[in-house]
Every structure is written in C-alpha cells, then in structure tokens.
Backbone as JSON Lines, residues from 0, in Angstrom:
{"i":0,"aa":"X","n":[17.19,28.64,-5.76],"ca":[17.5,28.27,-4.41],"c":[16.62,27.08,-4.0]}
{"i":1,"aa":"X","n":[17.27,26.29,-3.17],"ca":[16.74,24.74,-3.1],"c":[15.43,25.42,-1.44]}
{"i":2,"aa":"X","n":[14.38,24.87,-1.66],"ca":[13.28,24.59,-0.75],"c":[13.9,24.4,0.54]}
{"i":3,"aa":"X","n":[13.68,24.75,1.61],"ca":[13.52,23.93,3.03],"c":[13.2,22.77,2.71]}
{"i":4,"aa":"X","n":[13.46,21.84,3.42],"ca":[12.93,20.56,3.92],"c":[12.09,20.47,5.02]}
{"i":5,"aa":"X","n":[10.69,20.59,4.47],"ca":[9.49,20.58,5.33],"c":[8.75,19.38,5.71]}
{"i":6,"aa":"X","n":[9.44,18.4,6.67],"ca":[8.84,17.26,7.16],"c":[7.48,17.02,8.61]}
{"i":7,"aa":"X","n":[7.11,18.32,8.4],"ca":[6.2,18.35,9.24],"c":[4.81,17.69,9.17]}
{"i":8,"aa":"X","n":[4.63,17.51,8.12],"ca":[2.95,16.83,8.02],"c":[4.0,15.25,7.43]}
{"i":9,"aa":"X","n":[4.6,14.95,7.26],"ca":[5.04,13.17,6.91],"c":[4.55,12.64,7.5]}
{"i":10,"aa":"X","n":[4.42,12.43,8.8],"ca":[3.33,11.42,9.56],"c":[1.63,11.31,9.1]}
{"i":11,"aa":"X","n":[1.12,12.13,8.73],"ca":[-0.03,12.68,7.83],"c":[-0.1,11.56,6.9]}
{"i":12,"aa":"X","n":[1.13,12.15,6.02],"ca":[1.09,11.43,4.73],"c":[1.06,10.48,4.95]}
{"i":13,"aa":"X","n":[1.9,9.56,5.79],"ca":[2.68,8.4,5.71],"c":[1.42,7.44,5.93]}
{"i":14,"aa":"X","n":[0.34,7.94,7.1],"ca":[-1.07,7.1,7.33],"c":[-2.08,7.29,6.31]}
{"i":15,"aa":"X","n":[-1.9,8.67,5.29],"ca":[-3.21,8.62,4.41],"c":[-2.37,7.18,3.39]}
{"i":16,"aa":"X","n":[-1.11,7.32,2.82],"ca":[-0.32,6.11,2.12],"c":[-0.99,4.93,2.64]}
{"i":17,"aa":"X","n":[-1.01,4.2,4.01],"ca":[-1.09,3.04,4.5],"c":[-2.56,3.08,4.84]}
{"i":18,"aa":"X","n":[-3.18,4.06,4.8],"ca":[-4.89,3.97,4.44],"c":[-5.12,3.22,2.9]}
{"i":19,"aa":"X","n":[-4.7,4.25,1.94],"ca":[-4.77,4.15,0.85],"c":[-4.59,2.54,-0.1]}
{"i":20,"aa":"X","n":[-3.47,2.33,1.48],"ca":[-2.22,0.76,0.71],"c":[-3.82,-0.51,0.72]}
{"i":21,"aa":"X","n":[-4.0,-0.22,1.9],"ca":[-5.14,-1.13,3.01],"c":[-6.55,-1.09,1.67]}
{"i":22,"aa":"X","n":[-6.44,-0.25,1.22],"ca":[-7.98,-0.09,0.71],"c":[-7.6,-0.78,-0.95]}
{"i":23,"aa":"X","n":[-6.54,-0.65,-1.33],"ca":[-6.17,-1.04,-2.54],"c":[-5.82,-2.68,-2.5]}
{"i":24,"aa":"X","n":[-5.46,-3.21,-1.42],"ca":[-5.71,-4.73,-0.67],"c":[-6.6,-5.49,-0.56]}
{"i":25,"aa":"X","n":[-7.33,-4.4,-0.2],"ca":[-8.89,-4.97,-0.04],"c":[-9.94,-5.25,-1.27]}
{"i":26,"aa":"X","n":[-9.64,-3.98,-2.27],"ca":[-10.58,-4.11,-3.35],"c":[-9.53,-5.62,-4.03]}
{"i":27,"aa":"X","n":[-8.53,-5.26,-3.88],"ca":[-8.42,-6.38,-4.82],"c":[-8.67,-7.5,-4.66]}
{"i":28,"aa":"X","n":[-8.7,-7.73,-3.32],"ca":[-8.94,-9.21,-2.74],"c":[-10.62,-9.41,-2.89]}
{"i":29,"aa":"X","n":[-11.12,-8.34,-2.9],"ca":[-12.62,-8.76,-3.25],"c":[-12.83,-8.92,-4.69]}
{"i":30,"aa":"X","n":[-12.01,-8.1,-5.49],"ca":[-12.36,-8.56,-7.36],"c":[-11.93,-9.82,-7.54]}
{"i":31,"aa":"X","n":[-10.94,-10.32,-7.04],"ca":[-10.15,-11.38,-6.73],"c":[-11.69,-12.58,-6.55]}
{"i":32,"aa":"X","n":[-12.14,-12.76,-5.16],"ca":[-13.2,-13.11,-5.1],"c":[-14.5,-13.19,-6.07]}
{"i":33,"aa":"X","n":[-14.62,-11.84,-6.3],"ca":[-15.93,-11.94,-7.36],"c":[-15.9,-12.38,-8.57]}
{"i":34,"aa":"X","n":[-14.39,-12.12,-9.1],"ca":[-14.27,-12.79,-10.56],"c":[-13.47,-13.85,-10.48]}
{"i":35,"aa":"X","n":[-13.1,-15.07,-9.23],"ca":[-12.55,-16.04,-9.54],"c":[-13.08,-16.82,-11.08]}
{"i":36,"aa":"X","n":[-14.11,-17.01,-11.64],"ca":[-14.01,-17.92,-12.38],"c":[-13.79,-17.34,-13.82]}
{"i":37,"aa":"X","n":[-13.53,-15.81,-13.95],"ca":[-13.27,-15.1,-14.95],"c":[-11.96,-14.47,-15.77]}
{"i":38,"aa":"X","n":[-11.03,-14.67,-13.86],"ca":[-9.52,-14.35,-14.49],"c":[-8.54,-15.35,-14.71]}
{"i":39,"aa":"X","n":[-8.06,-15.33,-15.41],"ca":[-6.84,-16.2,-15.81],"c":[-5.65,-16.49,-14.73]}
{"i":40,"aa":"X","n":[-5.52,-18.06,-14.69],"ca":[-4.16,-17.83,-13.77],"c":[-2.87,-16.67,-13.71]}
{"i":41,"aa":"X","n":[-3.17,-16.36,-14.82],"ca":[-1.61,-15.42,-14.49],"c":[-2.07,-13.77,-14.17]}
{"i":42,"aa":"X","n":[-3.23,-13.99,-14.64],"ca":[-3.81,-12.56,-14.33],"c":[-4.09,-12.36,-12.3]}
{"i":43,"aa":"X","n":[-4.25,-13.55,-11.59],"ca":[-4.75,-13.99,-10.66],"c":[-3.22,-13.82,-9.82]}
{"i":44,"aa":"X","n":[-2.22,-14.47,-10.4],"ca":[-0.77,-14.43,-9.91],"c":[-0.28,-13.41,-10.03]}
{"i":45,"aa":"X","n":[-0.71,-12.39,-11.01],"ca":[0.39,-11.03,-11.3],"c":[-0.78,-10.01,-10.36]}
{"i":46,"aa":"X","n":[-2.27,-10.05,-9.66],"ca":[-2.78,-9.32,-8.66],"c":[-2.28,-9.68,-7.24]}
{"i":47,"aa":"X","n":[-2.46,-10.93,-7.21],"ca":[-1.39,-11.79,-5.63],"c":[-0.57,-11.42,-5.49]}
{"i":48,"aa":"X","n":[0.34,-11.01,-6.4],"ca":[2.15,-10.78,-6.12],"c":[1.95,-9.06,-5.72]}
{"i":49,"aa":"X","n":[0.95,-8.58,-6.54],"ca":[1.4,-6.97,-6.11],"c":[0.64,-6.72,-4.93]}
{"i":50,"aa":"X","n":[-0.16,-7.11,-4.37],"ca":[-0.73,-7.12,-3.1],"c":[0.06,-7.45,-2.02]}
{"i":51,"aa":"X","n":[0.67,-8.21,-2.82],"ca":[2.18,-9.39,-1.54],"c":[3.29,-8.09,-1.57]}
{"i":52,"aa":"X","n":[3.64,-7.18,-2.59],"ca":[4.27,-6.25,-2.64],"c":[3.36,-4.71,-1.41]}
{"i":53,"aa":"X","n":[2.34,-4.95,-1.94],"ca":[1.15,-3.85,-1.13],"c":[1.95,-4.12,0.06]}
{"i":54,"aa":"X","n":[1.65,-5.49,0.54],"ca":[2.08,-5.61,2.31],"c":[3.41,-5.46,2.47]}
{"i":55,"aa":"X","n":[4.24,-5.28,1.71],"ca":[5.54,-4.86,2.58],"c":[6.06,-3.69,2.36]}
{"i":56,"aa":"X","n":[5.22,-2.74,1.4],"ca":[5.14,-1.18,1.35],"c":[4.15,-0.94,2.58]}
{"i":57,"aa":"X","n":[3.46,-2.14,3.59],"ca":[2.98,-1.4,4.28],"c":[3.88,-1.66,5.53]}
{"i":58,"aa":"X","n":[4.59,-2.65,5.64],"ca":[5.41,-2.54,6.84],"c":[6.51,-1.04,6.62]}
{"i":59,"aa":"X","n":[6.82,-0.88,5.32],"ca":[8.0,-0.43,5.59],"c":[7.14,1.51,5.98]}
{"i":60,"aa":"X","n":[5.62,1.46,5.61],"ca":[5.4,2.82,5.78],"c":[5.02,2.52,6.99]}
{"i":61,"aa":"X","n":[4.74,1.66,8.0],"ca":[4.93,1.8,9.38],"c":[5.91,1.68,9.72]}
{"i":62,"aa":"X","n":[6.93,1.05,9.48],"ca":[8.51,2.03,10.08],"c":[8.73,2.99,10.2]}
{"i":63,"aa":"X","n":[8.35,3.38,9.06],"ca":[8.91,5.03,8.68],"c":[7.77,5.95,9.64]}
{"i":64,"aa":"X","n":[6.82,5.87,9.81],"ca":[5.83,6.07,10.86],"c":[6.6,6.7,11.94]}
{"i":65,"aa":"X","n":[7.23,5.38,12.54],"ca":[7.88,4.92,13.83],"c":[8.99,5.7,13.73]}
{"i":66,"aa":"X","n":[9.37,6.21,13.0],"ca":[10.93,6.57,12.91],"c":[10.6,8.24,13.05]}
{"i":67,"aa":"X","n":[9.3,8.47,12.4],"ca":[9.29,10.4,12.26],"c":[8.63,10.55,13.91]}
{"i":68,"aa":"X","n":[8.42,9.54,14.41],"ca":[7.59,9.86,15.81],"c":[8.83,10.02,16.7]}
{"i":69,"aa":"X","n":[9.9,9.75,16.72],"ca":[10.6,9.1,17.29],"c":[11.45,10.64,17.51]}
C-alpha cells in the first residue's frame, strides 16, 4: 500500500536545501579565490557553470517555498 503524502515539514526542507545551496556557493567561490593560480581554465569554467546552475536551483527552491506557504 502506497504511503500518505506527507508534505508537512517541505517548507523545512526546502530552506535547509537553499541553506545548504548558499553554503556550497560560497565555498566554492572562495576555493575559486584561493586557488586561482592552481586551477585550470576548464576546471575554473566547469565550477562557474555549476554554481550558475546552484543559483537557479535556488530561485526555483524559493518558489517552491512560496508556493507550499501559499
């Protein structure tokens, strides 16, 4: 027999996610910093792009935010 659908703590989740997103942004942008003269352009381009991905997993988990409040 299939589970309830228990969406009661999603708002929970959804801010520890966009905590989590924020902090994984951050370190990278500081390794980013500390080892500029150590990583390789493409190594440098393939951390940029998923960070650039980070930020719009974070808009879309503040939608979704907005949407369970709602």
């Amino acid at each position: 027999m299939a589970k309830p659908d228990d969406r009661s703590d999603n708002v929970a989740k959804l801010k520890k996610m966009i905590e989590n997103t924020q902090q994984n942004i951050s370190e990278t942008k500081d390794y980013l910093q500390s080892h500029e003269n150590e990583i390789s352009n493409n190594d440098r381009t393939n951390l940029e792009n998923k960070n650039a991905r980070r930020e719009e997993s974070l808009d879309a988990f503040s939608s979704e935010v907005e949407d369970e409040l709602q």
